[in-house]
N, C-alpha and C positions, 0 to 999 in steps of 0.2 A: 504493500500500500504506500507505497512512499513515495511523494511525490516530486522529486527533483527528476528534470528530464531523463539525464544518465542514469536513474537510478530506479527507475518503475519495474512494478514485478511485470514478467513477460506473458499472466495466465487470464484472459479476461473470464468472465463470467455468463452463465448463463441467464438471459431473462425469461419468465415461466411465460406471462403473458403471450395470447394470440397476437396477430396485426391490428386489427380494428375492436373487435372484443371480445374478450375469452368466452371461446364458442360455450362453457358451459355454462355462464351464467346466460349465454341466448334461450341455450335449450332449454333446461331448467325454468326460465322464463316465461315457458311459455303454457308450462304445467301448474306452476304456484307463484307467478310472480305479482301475485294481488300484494303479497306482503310487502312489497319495495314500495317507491315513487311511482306511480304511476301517469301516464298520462293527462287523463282527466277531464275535465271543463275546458275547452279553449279558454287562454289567458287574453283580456279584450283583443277576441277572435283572432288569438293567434295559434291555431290548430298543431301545436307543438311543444318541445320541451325544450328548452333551453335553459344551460349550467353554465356560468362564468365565475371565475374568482380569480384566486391568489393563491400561492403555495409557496414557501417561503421556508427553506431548509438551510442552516448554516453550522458548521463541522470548526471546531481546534484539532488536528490534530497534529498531538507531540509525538516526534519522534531522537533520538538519540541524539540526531544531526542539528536537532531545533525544529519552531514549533511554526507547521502552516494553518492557514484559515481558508477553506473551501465554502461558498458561498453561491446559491442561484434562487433568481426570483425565475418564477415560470405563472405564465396568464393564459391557461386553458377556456376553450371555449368549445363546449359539448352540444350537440344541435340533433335531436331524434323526432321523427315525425311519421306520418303516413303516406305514403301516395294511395293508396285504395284501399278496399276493405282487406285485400289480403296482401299488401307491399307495405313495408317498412324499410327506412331509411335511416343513417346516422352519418355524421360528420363532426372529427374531431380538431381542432388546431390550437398549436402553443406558440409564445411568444417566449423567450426565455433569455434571460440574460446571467451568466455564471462568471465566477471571478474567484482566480487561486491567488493570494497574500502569501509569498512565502515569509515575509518580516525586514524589517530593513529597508524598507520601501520595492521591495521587488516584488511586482505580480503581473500576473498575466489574464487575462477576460476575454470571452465567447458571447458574442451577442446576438440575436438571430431568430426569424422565422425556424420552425422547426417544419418536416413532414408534415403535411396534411392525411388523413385517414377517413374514409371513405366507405360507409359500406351499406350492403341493400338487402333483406331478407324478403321471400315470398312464401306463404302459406300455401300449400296444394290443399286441394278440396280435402283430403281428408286432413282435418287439423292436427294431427298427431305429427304431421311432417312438416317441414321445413327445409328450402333451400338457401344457399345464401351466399355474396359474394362480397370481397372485402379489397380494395384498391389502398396504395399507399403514394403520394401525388412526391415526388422529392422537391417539395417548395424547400427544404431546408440544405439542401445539398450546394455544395461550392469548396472551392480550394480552400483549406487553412494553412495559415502560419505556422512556425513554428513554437509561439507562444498560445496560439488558441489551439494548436494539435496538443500540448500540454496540459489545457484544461480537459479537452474533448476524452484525454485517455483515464483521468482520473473520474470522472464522472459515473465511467459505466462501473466501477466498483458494485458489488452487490448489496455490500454492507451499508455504505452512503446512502443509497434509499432515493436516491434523487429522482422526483418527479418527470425532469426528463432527460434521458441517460446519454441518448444521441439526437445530434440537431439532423441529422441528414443521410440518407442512405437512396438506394434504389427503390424503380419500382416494382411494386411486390404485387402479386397478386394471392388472396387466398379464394380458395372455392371449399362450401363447406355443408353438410347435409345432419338437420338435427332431426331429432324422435322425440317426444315427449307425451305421456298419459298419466291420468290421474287413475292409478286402479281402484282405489277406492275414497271414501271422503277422509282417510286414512294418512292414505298412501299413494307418493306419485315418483314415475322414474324418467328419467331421461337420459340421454346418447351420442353422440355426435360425431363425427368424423370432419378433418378439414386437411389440404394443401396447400401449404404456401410457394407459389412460385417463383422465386425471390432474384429482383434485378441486382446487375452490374452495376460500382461506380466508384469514384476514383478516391483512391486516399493517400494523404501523404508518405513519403517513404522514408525510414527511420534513420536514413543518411542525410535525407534532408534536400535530396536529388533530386527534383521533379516527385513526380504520384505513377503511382503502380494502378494498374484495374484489378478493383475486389469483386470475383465472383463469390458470396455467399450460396453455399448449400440448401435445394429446398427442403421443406421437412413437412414431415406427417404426422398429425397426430389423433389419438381416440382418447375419447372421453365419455365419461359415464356419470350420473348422479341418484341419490334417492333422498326423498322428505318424508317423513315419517311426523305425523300429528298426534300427541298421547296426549289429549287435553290441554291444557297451560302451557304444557311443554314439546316443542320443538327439535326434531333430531334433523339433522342434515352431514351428506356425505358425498364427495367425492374423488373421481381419479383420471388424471390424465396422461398419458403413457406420450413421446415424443420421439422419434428417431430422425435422423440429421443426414443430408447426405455432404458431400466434401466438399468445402471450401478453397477456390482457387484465387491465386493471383499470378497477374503475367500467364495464365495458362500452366501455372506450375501446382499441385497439389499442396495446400498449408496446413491444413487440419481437417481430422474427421472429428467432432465432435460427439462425447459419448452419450447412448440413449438415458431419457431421463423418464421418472417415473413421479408423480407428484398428487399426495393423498393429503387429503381434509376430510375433516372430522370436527363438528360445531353442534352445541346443545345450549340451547335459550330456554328461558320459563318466565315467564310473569309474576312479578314478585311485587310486593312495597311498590303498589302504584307505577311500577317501572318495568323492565325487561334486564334480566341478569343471562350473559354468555359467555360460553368458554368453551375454548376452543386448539386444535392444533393442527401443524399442518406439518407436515416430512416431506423432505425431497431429496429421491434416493438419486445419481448421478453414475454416470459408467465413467472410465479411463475416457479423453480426450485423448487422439491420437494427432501429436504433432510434426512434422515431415521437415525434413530440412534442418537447420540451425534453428533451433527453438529461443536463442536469443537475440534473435534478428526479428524477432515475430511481434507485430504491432495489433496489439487485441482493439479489436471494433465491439465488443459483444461480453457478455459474462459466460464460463464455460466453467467455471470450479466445483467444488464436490458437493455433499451431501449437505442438508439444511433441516434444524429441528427446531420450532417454532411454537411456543405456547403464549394463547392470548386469552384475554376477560375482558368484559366490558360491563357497564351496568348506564342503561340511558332511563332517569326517571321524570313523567309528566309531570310539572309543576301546575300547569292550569291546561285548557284548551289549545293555546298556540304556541306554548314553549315546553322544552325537551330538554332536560339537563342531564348530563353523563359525564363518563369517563372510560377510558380505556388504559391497559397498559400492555405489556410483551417483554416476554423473555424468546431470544434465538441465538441457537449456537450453529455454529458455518464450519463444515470439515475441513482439514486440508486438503490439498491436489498433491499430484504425484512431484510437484516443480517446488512445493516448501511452504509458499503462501497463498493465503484468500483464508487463513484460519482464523476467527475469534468470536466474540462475545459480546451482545447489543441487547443493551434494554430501551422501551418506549413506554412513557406514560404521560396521563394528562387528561383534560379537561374538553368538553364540547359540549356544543348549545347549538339548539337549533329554533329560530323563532321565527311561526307563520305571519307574516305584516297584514294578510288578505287572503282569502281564496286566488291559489294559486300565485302564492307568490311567498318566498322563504328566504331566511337568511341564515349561513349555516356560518359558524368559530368553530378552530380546533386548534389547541396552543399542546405541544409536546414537549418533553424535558428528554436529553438522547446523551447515552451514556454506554461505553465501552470500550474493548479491547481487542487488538487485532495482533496478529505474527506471531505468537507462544508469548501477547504479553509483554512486545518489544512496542510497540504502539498503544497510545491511550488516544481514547476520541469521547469529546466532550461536546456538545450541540443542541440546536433546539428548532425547532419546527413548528409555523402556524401557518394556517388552511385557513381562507376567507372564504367565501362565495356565495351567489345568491340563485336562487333557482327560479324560472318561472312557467306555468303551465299546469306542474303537476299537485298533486294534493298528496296528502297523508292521512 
């Protein structure tokens, strides 16, 4: 994790998430998803949902060498609607500005339109199906420097959490086919399979020579979930299985990435006026197979090992339009075969969520972030707040 140019580890990380949205909270969605946000009322007759805010994540972290400050404001804008009774649409885009403080007055900043994200679901006559296709527009794609290619490689870190990890890549396409039934007023399952066909595009080269062509690997994955309803209480389960094909650049083979397999497990109840959950999530990781000089290798992506994750939350109704909680997390990060992406992150803290109007919401979340990376050779200290307002939907 260490942030000095010459000195970054050479093993990026894997991200779980789909391209446009984890095909299984689609499917799932479409068996039990009364319980979320939902659509609702047109907001003065505006036939959709729209999410904007703020996300605001900032990191110390000391190391041996002395002490950096990693830092990104990101201005997400979330847009879901309908074209027909059985077409749905989303479109995601960020604005994001990052900046690494090594001390001393030396830092270097990424500033930038990111990716646009694009995607479109249709319902076949029988509702238990669904098709759906997911585009990724490279508005964020351009040459960087050799001071924002120093931000760009610290970002994707797993552990950092950074809302957005890359400003720019190719375009991608996914193609994806979900399943979802309620089998009883009980019990509901759901399925899904997708494709990512994943574009070409160019990234710095770690001499500093001109940019190589990154072909990334497409990948595949399945996915499964179930809800189970015991009264007050809520059980929720799933798993997503993903395999990777090989990443090129220049036409030369740079890695196969190892298959990854990734289980949650989440139980909520009604409690004290409020909603109490807890929850975890594992994610088991295969060997990354790296080709060539594995220290010449410029990570675009996270590819590191195994991830055990324990979380709680407690959100309690104060009146009609306000929602007060807390959340917190413990996760531990295995190490790779290469030494590092190893340690230990805690998250806690506070959120509120307050309805102004039908169909219109304002949501806070302040976090306190706290941990340890390398066997404990790195401390990282930081904090985290979420603004945003929603409008459209109800609760």
């Amino acid at each position: 994790m260490s942030l000095r140019a010459d000195e970054r580890s050479s093993t990026p990380f894997q991200v779980v998430t789909g391209l446009v949205i984890p095909l299984m909270l689609l499917t799932a969605g479409l068996a039990w998803g009364q319980g979320a946000a939902s659509i609702g009322e047109p907001f003065w007759r505006l036939p959709a949902t729209i999410n904007a805010g703020l996300e605001f994540r900032t990191w110390s972290i000391s190391e041996p060498d002395g002490t950096s400050d990693l830092t990104q404001f990101a201005y997400p804008v979330y847009v879901q609607s309908r074209l027909g009774d059985n077409l749905d649409y989303s479109c995601l885009f960020n604005l994001a500005s990052s900046s690494l403080d090594y001390g001393g007055g030396d830092s270097n900043a990424l500033r930038g339109l990111t990716d646009g994200k694009l995607s479109v679901t249709g319902h076949l006559p029988d509702p238990r199906f669904s098709l759906g296709a997911g585009l990724r527009l490279p508005t964020g794609e351009s040459e960087l420097d050799a001071e924002q290619d120093n931000v760009a490689q610290v970002l994707i870190d797993r552990m950092l959490g950074f809302h957005v990890k890359r400003y720019g890549e190719g375009m991608d396409l996914e193609l994806r086919v979900g399943f979802a039934e309620a089998r009883s007023p009980e019990l509901a399952l759901a399925a899904g399979i997708s494709y990512q066909l994943k574009g070409d595009f160019d990234v710095r080269n770690q001499s500093g020579a001109g940019t190589s062509t990154y072909e990334p690997g497409n990948e595949l994955s399945i996915s499964g979930a179930a809800h189970l309803q015991l009264g007050e209480r809520q059980v929720d389960a799933s798993l997503r299985w993903i395999t990777f094909a090989v990443d090129r650049r220049d036409g030369q083979d740079e890695l196969e990435e190892g298959r990854q397999l990734g289980l949650t497990a989440d139980v909520s109840q009604e409690i004290m006026r409020g909603v109490l959950a807890v929850g975890a999530d594992l994610v088991f990781k295969d060997d990354t197979v790296i080709f060539g000089d594995g220290e010449e290798l410029a990570p675009i992506r996270d590819v590191a090992g195994d991830i055990f994750r324990l979380r709680g939350s407690f959100d309690g109704r104060l009146d009609q339009a306000t929602a007060l909680g807390g959340s917190v997390s413990l996760a531990w990060f295995g190490e790779t075969d290469a030494g590092t992406g190893d340690g230990f992150l805690f998250e806690g803290g506070p959120h509120l969520v307050r309805r102004l109007m039908p169909g219109l919401e304002l949501h806070a979340r302040w976090l306190l972030l706290s941990g340890n990376a390398e066997q404990n050779s790195i401390d990282l200290s930081g904090q985290a707040i979420s603004l945003g307002i929603g409008l459209g939907g109800t609760r």
